[in-house]
N, C-alpha and C positions, 0 to 999 in steps of 0.2 A: 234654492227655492223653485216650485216647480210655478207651471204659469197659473195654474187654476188657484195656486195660493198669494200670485202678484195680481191678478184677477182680483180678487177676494177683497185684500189692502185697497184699491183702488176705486172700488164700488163701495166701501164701508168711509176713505174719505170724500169720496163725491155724498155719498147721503149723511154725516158728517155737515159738510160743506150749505149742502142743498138745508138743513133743519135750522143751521144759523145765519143764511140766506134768508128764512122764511120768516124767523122771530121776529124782525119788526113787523111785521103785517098782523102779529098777535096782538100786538098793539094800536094801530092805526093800520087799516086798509087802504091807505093812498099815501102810503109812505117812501114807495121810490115813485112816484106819479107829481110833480109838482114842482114850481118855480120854471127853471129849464127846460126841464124835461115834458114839461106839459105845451109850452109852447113853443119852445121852439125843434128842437130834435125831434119828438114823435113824427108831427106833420113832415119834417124833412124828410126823414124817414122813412115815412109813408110815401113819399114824392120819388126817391130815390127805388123803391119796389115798384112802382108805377110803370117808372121807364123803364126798369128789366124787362118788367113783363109786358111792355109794348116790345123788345126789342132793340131797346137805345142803351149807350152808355149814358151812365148818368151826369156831364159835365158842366150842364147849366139848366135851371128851371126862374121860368119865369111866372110860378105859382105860389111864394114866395113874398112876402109882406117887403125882403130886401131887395131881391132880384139875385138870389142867389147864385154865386160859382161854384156849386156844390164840389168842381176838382180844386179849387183853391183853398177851399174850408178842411185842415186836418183833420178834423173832430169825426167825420163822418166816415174816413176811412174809406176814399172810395179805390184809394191805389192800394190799399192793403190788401198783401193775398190773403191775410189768417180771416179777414173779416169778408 
């Protein structure tokens, strides 16, 4: 297989992927948006690009409804290299 044809495969299952990604939004527009994810994760989220972009690592905010340790909390990935 040459690569413009493993190219090919790869960008037909990412759009593929991407169209059944998008079906439930055909249905409800705030369908990955809600319960958790609307409050708690986004803001964090959002809290954790904040301090990038001040220049911090992100290991604690005090902005935060918990007083979160944003390096103790797995969920948010912040020792993950992929993420």
């Amino acid at each position: 297989m040459t690569g413009r044809a493993v190219a090919r495969q790869y960008a037909l299952v990412l759009g593929i992927a991407l169209l059944l990604g998008l079906l439930p939004l055909a249905v409800n527009a705030r369908f990955y948006f809600r319960d958790d994810m609307q409050a708690a994760f986004l803001p964090l989220f959002f809290e954790i690009g904040r301090q990038l972009a001040a220049g911090q690592f992100p290991l604690l905010t005090l902005n935060s409804w918990w007083g979160s340790a944003i390096a103790a909390e797995y969920q948010y990935g912040v020792f993950n290299p992929v993420s």
